[in-house]
Every structure is written in structure tokens, then in C-alpha cells.
DOTORZA-664327 format. One record per residue (C-alpha): x, y, z; residue in three letters. Coordinates in steps of 0.05 Angstrom, whole numbers, padded with zeros to 5 digits, always signed. Layout:
% DOTORZA-664327
XYZALA/...
***
This chain:
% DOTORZA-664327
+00761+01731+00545UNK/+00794+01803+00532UNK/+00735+01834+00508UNK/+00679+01890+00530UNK/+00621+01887+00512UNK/+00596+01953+00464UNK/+00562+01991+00517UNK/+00628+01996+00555UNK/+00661+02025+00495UNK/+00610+02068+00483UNK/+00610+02095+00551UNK/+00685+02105+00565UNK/+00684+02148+00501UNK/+00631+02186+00523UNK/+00671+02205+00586UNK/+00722+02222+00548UNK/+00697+02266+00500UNK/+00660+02302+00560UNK/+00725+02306+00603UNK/+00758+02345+00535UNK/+00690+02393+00524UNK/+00706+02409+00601UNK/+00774+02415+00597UNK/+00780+02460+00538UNK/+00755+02538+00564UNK/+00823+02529+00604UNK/+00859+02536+00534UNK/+00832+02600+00525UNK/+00859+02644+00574UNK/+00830+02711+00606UNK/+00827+02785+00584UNK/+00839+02839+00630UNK/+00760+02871+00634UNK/+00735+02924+00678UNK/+00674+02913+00720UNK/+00616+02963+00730UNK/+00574+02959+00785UNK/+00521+03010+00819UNK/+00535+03033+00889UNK/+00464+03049+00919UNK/+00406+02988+00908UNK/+00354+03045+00881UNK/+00407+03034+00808UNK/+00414+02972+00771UNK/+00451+02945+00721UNK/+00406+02947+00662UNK/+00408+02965+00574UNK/+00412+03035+00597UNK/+00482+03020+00634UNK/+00503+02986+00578UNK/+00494+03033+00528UNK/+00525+03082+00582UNK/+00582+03047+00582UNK/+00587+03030+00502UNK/+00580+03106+00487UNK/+00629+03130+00531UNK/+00684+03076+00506UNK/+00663+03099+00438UNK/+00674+03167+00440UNK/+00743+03159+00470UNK/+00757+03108+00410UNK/+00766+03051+00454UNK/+00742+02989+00417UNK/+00729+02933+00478UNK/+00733+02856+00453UNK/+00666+02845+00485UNK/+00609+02891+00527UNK/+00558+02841+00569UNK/+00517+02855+00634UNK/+00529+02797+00675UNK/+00483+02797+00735UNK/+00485+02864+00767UNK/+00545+02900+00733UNK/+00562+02908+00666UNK/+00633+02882+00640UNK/+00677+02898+00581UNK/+00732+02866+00557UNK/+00795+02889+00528UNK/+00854+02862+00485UNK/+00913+02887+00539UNK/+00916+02919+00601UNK/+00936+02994+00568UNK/+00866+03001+00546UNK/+00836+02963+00606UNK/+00872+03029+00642UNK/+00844+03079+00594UNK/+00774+03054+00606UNK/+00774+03043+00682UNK/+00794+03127+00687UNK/+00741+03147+00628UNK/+00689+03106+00660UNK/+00700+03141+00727UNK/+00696+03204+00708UNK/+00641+03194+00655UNK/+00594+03156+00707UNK/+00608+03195+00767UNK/+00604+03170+00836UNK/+00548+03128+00838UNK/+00572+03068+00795UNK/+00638+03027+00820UNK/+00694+03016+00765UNK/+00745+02954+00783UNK/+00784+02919+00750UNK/+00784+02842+00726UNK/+00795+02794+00687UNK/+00749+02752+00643UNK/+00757+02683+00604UNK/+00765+02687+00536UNK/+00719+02625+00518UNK/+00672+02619+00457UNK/+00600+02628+00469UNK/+00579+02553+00456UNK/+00624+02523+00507UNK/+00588+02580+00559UNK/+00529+02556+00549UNK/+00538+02481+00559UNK/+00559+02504+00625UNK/+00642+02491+00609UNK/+00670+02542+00647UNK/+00749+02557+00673UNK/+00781+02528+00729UNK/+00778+02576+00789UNK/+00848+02607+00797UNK/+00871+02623+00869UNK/+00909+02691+00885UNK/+00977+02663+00866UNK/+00966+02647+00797UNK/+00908+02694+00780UNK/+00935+02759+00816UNK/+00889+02810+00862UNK/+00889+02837+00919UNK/+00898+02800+00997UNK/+00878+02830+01063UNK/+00882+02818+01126UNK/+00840+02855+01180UNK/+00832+02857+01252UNK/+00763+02857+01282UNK/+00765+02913+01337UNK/+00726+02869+01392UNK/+00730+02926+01442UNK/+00681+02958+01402UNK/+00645+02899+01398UNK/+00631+02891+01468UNK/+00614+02967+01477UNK/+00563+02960+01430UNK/+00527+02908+01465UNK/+00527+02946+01522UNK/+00504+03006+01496UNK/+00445+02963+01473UNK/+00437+02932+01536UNK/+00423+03003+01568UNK/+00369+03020+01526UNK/+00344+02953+01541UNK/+00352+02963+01617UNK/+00320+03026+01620UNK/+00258+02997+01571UNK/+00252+02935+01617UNK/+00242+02970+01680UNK/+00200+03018+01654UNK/+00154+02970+01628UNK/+00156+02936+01701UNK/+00139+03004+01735UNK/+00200+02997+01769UNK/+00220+03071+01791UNK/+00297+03074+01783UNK/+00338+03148+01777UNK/+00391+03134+01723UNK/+00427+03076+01684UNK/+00493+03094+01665UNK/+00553+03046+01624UNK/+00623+03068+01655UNK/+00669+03036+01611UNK/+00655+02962+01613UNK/+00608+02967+01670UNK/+00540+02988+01670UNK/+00511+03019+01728UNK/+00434+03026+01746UNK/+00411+03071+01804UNK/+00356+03064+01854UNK/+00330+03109+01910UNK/+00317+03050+01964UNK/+00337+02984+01973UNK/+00268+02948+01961UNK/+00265+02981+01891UNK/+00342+02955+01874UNK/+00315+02886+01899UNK/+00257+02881+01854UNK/+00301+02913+01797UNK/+00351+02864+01811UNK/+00295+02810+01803UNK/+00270+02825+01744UNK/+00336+02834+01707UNK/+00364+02775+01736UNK/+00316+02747+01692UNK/+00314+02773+01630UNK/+00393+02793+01630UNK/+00428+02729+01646UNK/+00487+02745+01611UNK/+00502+02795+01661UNK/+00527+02783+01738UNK/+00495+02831+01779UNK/+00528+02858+01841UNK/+00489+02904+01900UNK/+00528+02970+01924UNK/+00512+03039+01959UNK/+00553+03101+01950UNK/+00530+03162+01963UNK/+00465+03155+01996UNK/+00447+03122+01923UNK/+00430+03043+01917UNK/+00471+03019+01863UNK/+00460+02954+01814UNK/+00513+02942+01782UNK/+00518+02893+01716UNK/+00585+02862+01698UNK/+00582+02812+01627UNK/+00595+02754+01642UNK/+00668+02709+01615UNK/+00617+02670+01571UNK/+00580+02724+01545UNK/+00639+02757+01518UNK/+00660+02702+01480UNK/+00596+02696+01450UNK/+00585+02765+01432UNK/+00659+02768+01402UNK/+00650+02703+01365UNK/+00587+02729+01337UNK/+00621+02797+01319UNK/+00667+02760+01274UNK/+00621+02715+01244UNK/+00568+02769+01231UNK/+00629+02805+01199UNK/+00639+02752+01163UNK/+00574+02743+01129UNK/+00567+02825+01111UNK/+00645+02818+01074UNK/+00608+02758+01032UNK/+00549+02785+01018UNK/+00579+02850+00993UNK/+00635+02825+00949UNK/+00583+02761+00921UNK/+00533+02823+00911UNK/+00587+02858+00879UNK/+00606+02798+00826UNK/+00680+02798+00851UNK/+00696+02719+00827UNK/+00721+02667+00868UNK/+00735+02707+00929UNK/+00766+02673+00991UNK/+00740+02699+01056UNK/+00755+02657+01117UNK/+00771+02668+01193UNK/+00838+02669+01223UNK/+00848+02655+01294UNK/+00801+02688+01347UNK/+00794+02760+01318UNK/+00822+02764+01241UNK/+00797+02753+01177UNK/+00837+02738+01114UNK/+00803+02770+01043UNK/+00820+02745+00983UNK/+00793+02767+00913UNK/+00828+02738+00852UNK/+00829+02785+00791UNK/+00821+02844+00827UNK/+00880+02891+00819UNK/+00858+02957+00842UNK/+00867+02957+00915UNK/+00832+03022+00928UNK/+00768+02993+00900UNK/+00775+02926+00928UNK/+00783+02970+00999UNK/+00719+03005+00973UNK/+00679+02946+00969UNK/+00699+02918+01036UNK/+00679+02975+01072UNK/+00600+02975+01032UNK/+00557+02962+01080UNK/+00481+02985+01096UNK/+00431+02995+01155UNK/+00368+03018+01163UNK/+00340+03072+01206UNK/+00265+03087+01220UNK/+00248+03152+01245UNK/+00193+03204+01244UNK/+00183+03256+01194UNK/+00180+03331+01217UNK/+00119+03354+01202UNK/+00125+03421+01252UNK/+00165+03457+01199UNK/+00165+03470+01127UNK/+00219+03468+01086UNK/+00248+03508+01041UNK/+00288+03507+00977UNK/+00361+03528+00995UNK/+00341+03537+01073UNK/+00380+03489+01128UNK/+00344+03442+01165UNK/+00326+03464+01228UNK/+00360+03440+01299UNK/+00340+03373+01319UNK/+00331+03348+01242UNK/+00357+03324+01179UNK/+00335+03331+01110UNK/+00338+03262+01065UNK/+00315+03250+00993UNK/+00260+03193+00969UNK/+00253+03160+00912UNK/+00225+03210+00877UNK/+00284+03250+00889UNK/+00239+03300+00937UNK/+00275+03332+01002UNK/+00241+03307+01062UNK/+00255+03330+01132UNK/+00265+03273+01182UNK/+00273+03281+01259UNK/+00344+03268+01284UNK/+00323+03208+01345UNK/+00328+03142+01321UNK/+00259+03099+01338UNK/+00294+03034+01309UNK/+00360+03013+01268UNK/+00374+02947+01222UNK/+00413+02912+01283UNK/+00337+02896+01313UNK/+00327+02865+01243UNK/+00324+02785+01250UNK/+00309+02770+01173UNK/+00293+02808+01112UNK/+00254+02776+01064UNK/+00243+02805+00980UNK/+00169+02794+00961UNK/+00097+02835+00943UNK/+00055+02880+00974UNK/-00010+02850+00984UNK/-00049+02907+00972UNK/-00011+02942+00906UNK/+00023+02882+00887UNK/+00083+02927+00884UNK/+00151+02893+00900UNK/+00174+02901+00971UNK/+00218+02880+01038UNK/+00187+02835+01080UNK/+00233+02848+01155UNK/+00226+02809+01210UNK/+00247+02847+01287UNK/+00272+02818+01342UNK/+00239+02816+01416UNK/+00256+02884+01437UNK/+00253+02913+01353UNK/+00188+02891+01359UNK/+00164+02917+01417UNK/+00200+02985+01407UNK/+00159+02994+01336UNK/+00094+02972+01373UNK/+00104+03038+01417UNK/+00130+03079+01367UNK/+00069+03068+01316UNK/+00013+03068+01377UNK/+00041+03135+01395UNK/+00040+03169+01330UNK/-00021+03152+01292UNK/-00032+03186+01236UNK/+00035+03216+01232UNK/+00098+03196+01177UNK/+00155+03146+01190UNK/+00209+03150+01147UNK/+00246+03081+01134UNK/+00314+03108+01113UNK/+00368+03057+01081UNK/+00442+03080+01093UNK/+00495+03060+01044UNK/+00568+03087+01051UNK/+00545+03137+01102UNK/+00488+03162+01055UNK/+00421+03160+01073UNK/+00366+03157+01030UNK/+00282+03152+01042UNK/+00264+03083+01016UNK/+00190+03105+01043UNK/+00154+03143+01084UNK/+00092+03126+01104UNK/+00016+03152+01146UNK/+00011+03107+01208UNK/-00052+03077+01205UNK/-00052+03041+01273UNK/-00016+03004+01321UNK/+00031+02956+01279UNK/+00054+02889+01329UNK/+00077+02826+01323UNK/+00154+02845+01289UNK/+00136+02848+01220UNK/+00141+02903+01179UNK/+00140+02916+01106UNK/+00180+02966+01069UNK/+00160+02988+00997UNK/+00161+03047+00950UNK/+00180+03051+00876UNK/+00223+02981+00879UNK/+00236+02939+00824UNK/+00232+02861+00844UNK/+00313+02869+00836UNK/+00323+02925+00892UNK/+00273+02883+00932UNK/+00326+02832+00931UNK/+00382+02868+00937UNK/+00356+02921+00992UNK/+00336+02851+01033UNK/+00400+02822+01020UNK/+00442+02889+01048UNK/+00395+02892+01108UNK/+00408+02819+01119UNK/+00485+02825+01124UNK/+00465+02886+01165UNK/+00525+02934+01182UNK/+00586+02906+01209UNK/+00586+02888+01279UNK/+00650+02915+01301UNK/+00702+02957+01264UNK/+00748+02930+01216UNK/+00825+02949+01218UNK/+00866+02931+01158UNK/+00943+02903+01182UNK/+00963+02865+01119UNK/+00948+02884+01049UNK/+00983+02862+00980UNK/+00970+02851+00912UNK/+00989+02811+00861UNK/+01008+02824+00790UNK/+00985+02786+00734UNK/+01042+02771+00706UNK/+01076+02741+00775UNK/+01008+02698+00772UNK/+01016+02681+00692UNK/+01091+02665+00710UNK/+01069+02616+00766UNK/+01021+02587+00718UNK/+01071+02573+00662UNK/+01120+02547+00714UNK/+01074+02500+00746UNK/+01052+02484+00673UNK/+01122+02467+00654UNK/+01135+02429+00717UNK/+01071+02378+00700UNK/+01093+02376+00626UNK/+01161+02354+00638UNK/+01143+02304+00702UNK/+01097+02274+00647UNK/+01146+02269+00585UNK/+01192+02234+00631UNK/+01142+02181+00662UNK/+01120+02177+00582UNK/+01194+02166+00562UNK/+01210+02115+00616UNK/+01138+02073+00616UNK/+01150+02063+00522UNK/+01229+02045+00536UNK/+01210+01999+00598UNK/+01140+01964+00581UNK/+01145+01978+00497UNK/+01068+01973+00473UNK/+01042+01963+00540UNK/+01081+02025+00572UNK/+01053+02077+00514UNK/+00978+02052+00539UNK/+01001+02065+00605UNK/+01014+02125+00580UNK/+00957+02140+00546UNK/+00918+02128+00603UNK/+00948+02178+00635UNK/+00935+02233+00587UNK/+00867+02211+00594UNK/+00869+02213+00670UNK/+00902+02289+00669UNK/+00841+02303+00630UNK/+00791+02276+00664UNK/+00821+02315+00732UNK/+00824+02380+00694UNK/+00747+02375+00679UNK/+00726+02354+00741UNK/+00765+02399+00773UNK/+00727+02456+00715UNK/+00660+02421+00733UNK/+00660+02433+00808UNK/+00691+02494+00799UNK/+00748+02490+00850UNK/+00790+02542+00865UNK/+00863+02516+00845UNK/+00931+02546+00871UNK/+01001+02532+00869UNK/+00989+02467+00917UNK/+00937+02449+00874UNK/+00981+02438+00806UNK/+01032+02405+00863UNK/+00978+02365+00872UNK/+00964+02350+00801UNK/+01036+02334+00788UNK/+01043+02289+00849UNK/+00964+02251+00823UNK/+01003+02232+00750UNK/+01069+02202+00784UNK/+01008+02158+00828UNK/+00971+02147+00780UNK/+01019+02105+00734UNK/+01049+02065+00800UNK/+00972+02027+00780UNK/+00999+02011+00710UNK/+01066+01998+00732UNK/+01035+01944+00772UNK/+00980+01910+00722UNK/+01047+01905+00676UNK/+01092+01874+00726UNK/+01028+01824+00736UNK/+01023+01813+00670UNK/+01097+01789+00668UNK/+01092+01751+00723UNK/+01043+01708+00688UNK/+01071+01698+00633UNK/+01133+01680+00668UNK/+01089+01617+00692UNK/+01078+01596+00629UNK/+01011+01616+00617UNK/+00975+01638+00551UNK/+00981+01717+00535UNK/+00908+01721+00539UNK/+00905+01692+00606UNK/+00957+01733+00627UNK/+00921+01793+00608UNK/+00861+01781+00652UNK/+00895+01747+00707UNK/+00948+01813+00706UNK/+00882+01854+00713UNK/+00842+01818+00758UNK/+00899+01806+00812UNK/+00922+01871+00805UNK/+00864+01906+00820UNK/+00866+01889+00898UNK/+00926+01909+00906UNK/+00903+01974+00870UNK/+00850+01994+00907UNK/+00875+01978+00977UNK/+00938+02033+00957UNK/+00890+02082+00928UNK/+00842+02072+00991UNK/+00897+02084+01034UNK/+00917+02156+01006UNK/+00844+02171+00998UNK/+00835+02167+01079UNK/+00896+02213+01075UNK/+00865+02258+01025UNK/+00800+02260+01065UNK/+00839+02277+01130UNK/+00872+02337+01105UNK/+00815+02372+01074UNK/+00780+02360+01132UNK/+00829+02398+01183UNK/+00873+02434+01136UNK/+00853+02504+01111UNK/+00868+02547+01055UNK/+00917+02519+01007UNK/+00917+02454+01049UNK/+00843+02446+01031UNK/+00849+02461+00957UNK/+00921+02401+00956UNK/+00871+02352+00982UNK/+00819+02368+00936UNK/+00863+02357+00880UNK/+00898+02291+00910UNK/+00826+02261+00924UNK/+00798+02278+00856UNK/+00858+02247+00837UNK/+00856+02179+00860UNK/+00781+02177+00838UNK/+00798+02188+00765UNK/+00869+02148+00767UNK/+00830+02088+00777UNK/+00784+02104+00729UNK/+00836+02108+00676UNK/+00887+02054+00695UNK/+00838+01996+00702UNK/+00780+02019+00651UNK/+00813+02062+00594UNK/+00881+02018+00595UNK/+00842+01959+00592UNK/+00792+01980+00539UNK/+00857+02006+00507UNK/+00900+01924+00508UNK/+00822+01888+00490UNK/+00824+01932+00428UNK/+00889+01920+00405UNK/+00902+01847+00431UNK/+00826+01824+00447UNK/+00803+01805+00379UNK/+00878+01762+00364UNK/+00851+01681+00377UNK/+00930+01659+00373UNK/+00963+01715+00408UNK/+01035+01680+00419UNK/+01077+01744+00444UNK/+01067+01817+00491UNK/+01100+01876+00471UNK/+01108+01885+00554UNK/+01185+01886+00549UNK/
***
């Protein structure tokens, strides 16, 4: 009657002993490290880095813990944060400015538990310590620089119409376009009305001139705002994920502010360093009027860039094109060398704008130049062949398959739409985070020795599996929790506190079921499965109940809301788990097997 069949066994211990291989890389703690990364795509992280980075710790008789490239930057890890300090400053000044030193932290876990995957919990900003901004998107600037596009895009427009007009002109957030007669402003009115239906155009003369002027409309404004922050938002993630910051949080706050997070990150200069990375891409001609020479200035009108190669190249100041016409950029081959390269993709007017530019200068250079950090460097410069259409373009030129990648991903995220303001900035220490660790750690510990103490006086034998089962369900949270790699905060251990006091109201009621049966004179077998079987209604309706809660809240909460619901639903899921399937596996084993079981220890 009280007994499961092997396979049950078999599979409830196989849970468990995955829910402790899970659970245990949270034992182990985290180092302080310090992260190296390269600032420009043309580096990468590679052997030669490393043994960079070994030789300079060496000489200064710094002996790291451990030294392992880890995607694209190279990390060492250090016993305490003195020496964590001592490296960060010989690393900066031994690897100059193009590689990024930061500081971090890095789990302490043994090699065979990496490689099955078992990794940490995520820990949020309060118990990990970084660094937390705030910033302001300036959406002034946002606008203007839509309609400083737009004017470009007026003037091209009628132009390609044949539609005479003697001056377009923005005056602040107005943009004006001039005409010498009335039935030229009406056909110019025409045609923009059509292609420029986010702007309300309104007819005026002054001056003996016939004025059009354009006016964005409510609608558009919102959109172009919106769009500012979320194409902010995408460059911030790209560059910090590029940069192999872990865990960071970066969300949007209200209409016009975003909220950065990065956990483990406790230099705030640097962290301020890697929000402000961002790249663009420029195409212009190469001067080929003038020769250059070694030590001379570059003549008025132009700019001298390096390659590749490290070559000085001298590139005409007027921009043909820039990465905000760029719709997608794509890593891939060139079909011709097979050499890696960036596959880009232009939008309407990017596309028509390189059509003129390459039918008008066959057989001439156009230098693709790739700006990082206000730098600009010549990824390549090629011969116009012919007339190149249709938007697509390919950049290539001495790449490796991983600054294919990693050019394509910077021109994806593009520059930042609008400017940035920082109004809120703090770190966290390490040792406020470990302290809010070992407080929420003590707060669990001592909920659960209480519920232990009160379940073994109450229920005797029947309260310590109770118990039991929910050791087994704090576990099995813990690795889940690992598994998915959630990010968990001080609401998240409230969370886990609040899941074990739940979790045992299931046992507390399979016991007072159990006693209830027995109080109708029924055998101790039969009250055993009739305690479990009723109960488990009246289980699952309660758990249900707080699941649709639990479901609710990380739906429309946000933040630390999010990560409390996570927790709580996660929860539930394993609480039933372990009060109806371990607890029971737990009684069939000890009172299962007994044919003439005449008394409970149930209290």
C-alpha cells in the first residue's frame, strides 16, 4: 500500500544528487580578479595577452591564484584585494592605453564542477557590490539630430525631383525650405508631403521669398525619443556584454532614464569608461591631390588616419556616409579572397547616397574609417571599380573572423543616439555586499532551525521528515535558481526565507491528515495514504493560488520585484516537489515495508 515502486526511488535520488552538484559552486565563494580587455576591435584577447599579462605580474612578484582568457579578455585572480590593487596599477601602466584594466570578482569553484556547467548563483548589486548609475538621455539632442538628418534628406529629395529651391535651413526646432515662386513651393510641398509624413508642413512668404516650412509632428517626437532610448539601450548592452562585465542590469526608467547596473565592478572610473565605448563608421574619400609627408601636417580640408598596416593615409574631411545609415551589420567571408569580413546593410537614403558617391568617383579610394572613443582608424580603403547599388556593402582588410564579429557587433549598436548625462552614481563595497549576504544567510538559517525545532517537538518522527524535506526543498531552489542563472538580491533570499516557512504549511497539513485518520479509527497504513491522498487537493489549490500571485508580480513588477517573484514561483514548484514526493518516499521507507504497523510517531 505505502510503497514506490524502484524507479521512483531511483529517480528522486537522482534529483537530489543533481540539486547538491548544482548547489555546491555557491560554497566556494569569489576572489577579487582584475579583468583585461582590448579597447579597439583590430586587438584581441589571445596567448600573446596572456603571457603579457603573466610576465608583467611576474616581474613585480605578484603570484595570481589563477590567469585564464575567458572570451575576449584575459582574467587573473588574486588571494585579497591588496594584490588585486597592485596588479590593476602595474597592468595599466605596463599595457598602456589600448587594453582596459577593471576590476572583478571571480568564483572560486574547482574546474570539474565548471565544466558540468554548475556555475554560481548570479548576485545582484546589493550583495555582490559594483557600481549603479543612473543617466538621463538628453532628448533635445535627440530630436536635433533627426532634423539635421532630415535636411540633408530634404535638400537630396528635391534635387533628385529637379525641384529648383534656394536654401533649406533648420532654425531651432523648425526647418525652413525656400522657394523663388509659389508653383515651385507647391510642387515641393507635394513631393515632401509624401515622402516626409512625419512632418506638418505650413506655406508662408516673407520677404519676397516663398517659404515651406516643416514642423515634426506630436507623434513623431515620441517616436524618435522612444527610439533614442531604446537604441541607447541596445549600444550600453552590447558594449558592457562585449566587454564581459557579468550579470549587468540595464533597464529603462520612466520616459527618458536608464538605470546601469554591473555587479563586481568596483572601479567607477572604468565602469564610466565602458559606458561611454561606443563606435561609428565613416566612409569618405582618400586625397589623392597631395602627397604626404613624414612629420608634415595634413593639409586644409583633410585628415590623416592610420590602416591596418599601421600606414598614414590622408582622407578628405566631408563625410559621404556615417554608421547611423547602417540597417544591419553582418560578420562573414569575402567571396573573392575568402578573407573574413563585414557584411552592412544601408538604409533607403544610405543606399542611395553610396550609389552616387561610388558612380562619381570611379577609380578613385574610399576609405571606410571605424571610430572608437573618438579615434579613428582605416579599416580599408579601397579602388572603386564601378557603381556599387542596392545597400550592401562589404568591408574587409586584414580581419580575423573575431574582429569580423566584433567590428559588426559595434556597428550594430551604432553610436548612441542622443547624449547621455550621468545624475546618480554609487558603488558598493564588497564587504557591505558580503555583510548582506551573511545576514540574509543567518536570517534563512535561523527561520529554518526554528521550523526544524518546532515540526521534531510537535509531529516527533513525522515532523524531522518534514523537515528533511525541507532541506531537500532549499536545495533543490538553490540549484535551480544556479541552473537558470538568476540574478538574486536581497528580496530574493526574502524570498527564499518566506518559500521554507510555505513550504512546510504542506507537511503541516499531510500530518494533521494523518491524525485525523487515525483519530477515526483507521489502520496506520491507511492513514498514511488516505493523509496523502486527501491532502494533496488541498495542497495544490493553496500552492496554485500563490503561484497566480507569483506570476502577477513578475509580470508587472520590475527590478527587485521581478527577481522576489522569481524566487517565490520557483518556490512553490519545488515545495511540492519535496513535501508530497521526498516526504513520502521518506514515511514508505521507514514505515512501508512494517505488515503490522500498530502506532505513528506523529505526536
Amino acid at each position: 500500500m505505502n510503497r514506490y515502486p524502484l524507479w521512483k526511488y531511483l529517480l528522486i535520488l537522482a534529483i537530489l544528487l543533481a540539486g547538491l552538484i548544482y548547489t555546491l559552486p555557491n560554497f566556494y565563494g569569489e576572489s577579487p580578479a582584475v579583468q583585461v580587455s582590448p579597447m579597439r576591435t583590430s586587438l584581441k584577447a589571445d596567448t600573446a595577452l596572456l603571457e603579457r599579462v603573466n610576465n608583467t605580474l611576474k616581474a613585480a612578484n605578484l603570484a595570481p591564484e589563477m590567469v585564464a582568457l575567458d572570451g575576449n579578455s584575459v582574467k587573473a585572480r588574486f588571494a585579497d584585494t591588496d594584490n588585486q590593487l597592485k596588479a590593476k596599477d602595474l597592468l595599466i601602466s605596463g599595457l598602456g592605453e589600448d587594453y582596459m584594466v577593471a576590476l572583478n570578482l571571480l568564483s572560486r569553484s574547482p574546474q570539474w564542477l565548471t565544466q558540468l556547467n554548475a556555475l554560481p548563483m548570479y548576485l545582484g548589486l546589493d550583495l555582490r557590490g559594483g557600481v549603479h548609475f543612473l543617466l538621463q538621455v538628453d532628448m533635445k539632442a535627440a530630436l536635433g539630430k533627426s532634423l539635421d538628418a532630415a535636411t540633408g534628406d530634404i535638400r537630396t529629395a528635391l534635387r533628385d525631383q529637379k525641384i529648383a529651391y534656394t536654401g533649406v535651413n533648420r532654425e531651432a526646432n523648425l526647418l525652413v525650405i525656400k522657394f523663388r515662386d509659389a508653383d515651385t513651393r507647391s510642387k515641393g510641398e507635394a513631393e515632401l508631403k509624401q515622402r516626409f509624413s512625419d512632418y506638418a508642413l505650413t506655406a508662408t512668404e516673407a520677404g519676397g521669398e516663398f517659404l515651406l516650412q516643416a514642423v515634426l509632428k506630436l507623434e513623431a517626437e515620441r517616436r524618435i525619443q522612444d527610439s533614442a532610448v531604446q537604441q541607447n539601450l541596445l549600444t550600453l548592452r552590447n558594449r558592457v556584454n562585449e566587454l564581459g562585465v557579468a550579470e549587468p542590469v540595464i533597464q529603462q526608467q520612466g520616459a527618458d532614464r536608464v538605470v546601469v547596473q554591473l555587479p563586481g565592478v568596483q572601479d567607477t572610473a572604468r565602469a564610466k569608461d565602458i559606458l561611454g565605448r561606443t563606435a561609428t563608421l565613416e566612409v569618405r574619400m582618400v586625397d589623392e591631390e597631395h602627397q604626404l609627408s613624414v612629420g608634415s601636417a595634413a593639409p586644409f580640408g583633410t585628415e590623416m588616419f592610420k590602416d591596418r598596416s599601421g600606414n598614414m593615409l590622408l582622407v578628405k574631411k566631408q563625410v559621404i556616409l556615417t554608421g547611423e545609415r547602417i540597417n544591419d551589420a553582418q560578420p562573414g567571408f569575402d567571396n573573392r579572397s575568402n578573407e573574413a569580413a563585414v557584411h552592412i546593410n544601408l538604409d533607403g537614403v544610405g543606399a542611395r547616397k553610396f550609389k552616387e558617391a561610388t558612380r562619381e568617383n570611379v577609380g578613385k579610394r574610399m576609405a571606410i574609417i571605424l571610430f572608437e572613443k573618438g579615434k579613428g582608424e582605416i579599416v580599408t580603403a579601397p579602388v572603386i571599380r564601378e557603381e556599387i547599388g542596392g545597400g550592401r556593402v562589404q568591408i574587409s582588410g586584414q580581419m580575423t573572423t573575431v574582429e569580423a564579429q566584433n567590428t559588426s557587433l559595434l556597428l550594430r549598436a551604432g553610436a548612441l543616439a542622443a547624449p547621455m548625462e550621468i545624475i546618480e552614481e554609487r558603488t558598493v563595497g564588497p564587504s557591505l555586499g558580503a555583510d548582506n549576504i551573511k545576514r540574509g544567510f543567518d536570517s534563512t538559517k535561523i527561520g529554518f532551525i526554528m521550523v526544524s525545532a518546532f515540526m521534531i517537538i510537535y509531529y516527533l518522527m513525522f515532523g524531522t521528515i518534514s523537515m528533511l524535506a525541507l532541506a531537500a526543498n532549499l536545495l533543490l531552489l538553490v540549484a535551480l535558481l544556479s541552473m537558470i542563472q538568476a540574478t538574486l538580491t536581497l528580496p530574493g533570499m526574502a524570498g527564499i526565507a518566506l518559500t521554507l516557512g510555505m513550504a512546510i504549511d504542506s507537511n503541516v497539513l499531510i500530518n494533521e491528515r494523518i491524525r485525523e485518520e487515525l483519530r477515526m479509527g483507521i489502520t496506520p497504513q491507511a492513514a498514511i495514504h488516505a493523509g496523502y491522498d486527501r491532502a494533496f487537493g488541498t495542497i495544490l489549490d493553496s500552492n496554485a493560488t500563490t503561484l497566480i500571485a507569483g506570476i502577477a508580480l513578475f509580470m508587472f513588477g520590475s527590478g527587485p520585484i521581478k527577481g522576489f517573484a522569481v524566487v517565490l514561483c520557483l518556490g512553490i514548484l519545488t515545495s511540492m516537489f519535496s513535501a508530497v514526493l521526498i516526504s513520502r518516499a521518506l514515511v514508505n521507507l521507514i514505515y512501508g515495508r512494517k505488515l503490522r504497523l500498530a502506532k505513528l510517531a506523529i505526536g
